[in-house]
C-alpha positions as CSV (number, residue, x, y, z in Angstrom):
1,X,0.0,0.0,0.0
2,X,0.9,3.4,-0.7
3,X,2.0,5.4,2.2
4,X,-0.8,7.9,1.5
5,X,-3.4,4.9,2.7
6,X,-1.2,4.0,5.8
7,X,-1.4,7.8,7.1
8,X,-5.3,7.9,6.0
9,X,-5.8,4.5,7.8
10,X,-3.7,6.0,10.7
11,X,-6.0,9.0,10.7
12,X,-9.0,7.4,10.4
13,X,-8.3,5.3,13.3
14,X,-7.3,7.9,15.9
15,X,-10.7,9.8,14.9
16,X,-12.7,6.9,15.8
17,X,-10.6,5.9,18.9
18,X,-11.1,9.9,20.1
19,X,-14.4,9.3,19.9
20,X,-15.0,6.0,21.2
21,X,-12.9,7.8,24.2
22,X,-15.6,10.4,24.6
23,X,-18.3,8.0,23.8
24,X,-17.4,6.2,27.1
25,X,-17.0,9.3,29.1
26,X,-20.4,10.2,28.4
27,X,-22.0,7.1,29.2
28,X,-20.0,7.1,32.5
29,X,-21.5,10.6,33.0
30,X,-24.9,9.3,32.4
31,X,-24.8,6.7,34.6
32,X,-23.4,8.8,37.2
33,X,-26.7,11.0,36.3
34,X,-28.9,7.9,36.6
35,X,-27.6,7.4,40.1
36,X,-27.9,11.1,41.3
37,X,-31.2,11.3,39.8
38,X,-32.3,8.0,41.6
39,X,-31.3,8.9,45.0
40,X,-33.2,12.5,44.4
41,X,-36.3,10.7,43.7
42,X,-36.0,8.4,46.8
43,X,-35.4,11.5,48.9
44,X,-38.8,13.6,47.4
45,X,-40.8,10.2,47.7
46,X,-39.3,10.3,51.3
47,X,-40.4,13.5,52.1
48,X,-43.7,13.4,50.7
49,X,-44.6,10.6,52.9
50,X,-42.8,12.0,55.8
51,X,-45.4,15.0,54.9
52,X,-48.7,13.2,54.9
53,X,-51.5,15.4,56.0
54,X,-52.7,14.2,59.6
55,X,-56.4,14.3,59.2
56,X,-56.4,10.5,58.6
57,X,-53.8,9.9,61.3
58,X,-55.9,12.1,63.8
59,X,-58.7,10.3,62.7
60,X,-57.3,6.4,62.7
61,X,-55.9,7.8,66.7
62,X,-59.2,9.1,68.0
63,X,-61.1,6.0,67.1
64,X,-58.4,3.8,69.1
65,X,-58.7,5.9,72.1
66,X,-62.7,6.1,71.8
67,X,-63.2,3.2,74.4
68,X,-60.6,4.8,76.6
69,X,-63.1,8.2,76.0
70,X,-66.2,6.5,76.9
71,X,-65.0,4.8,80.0
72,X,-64.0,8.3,81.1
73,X,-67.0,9.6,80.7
74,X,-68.4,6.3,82.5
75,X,-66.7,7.0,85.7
């Protein structure tokens, strides 16, 4: 082969092994992303059920303590 093709081969190889370098880097970027992202969304989800409103809490509480209230009144 001429030494033309050698240095167009040589080219041609370095461009694609450049970007198969910054291929990888971005996909290790992304999955860096995917894990950031993922521990964001398990912290909203945590604090939106650490945020409940109460009104069923206070509601589920009084009707536990209702025979407590009745013997109360009982007495």
């Amino acid at each position: 082969m001429a030494p033309q093709a050698w240095v167009t081969l040589a080219i041609g190889a370095l461009i694609v092994g450049f970007t198969a370098i910054a291929l990888i880097r971005i996909i290790v970027h992304l999955v860096h992303v995917r894990m950031v992202l993922g521990t964001v969304v398990v912290g909203v989800l945590t604090i939106d059920r650490q945020t409940e409103p109460v009104g069923p809490a206070i509601a589920a509480v009084n009707a536990s303590l209702r025979p407590v209230r009745n013997f109360a009144e009982s007495v």
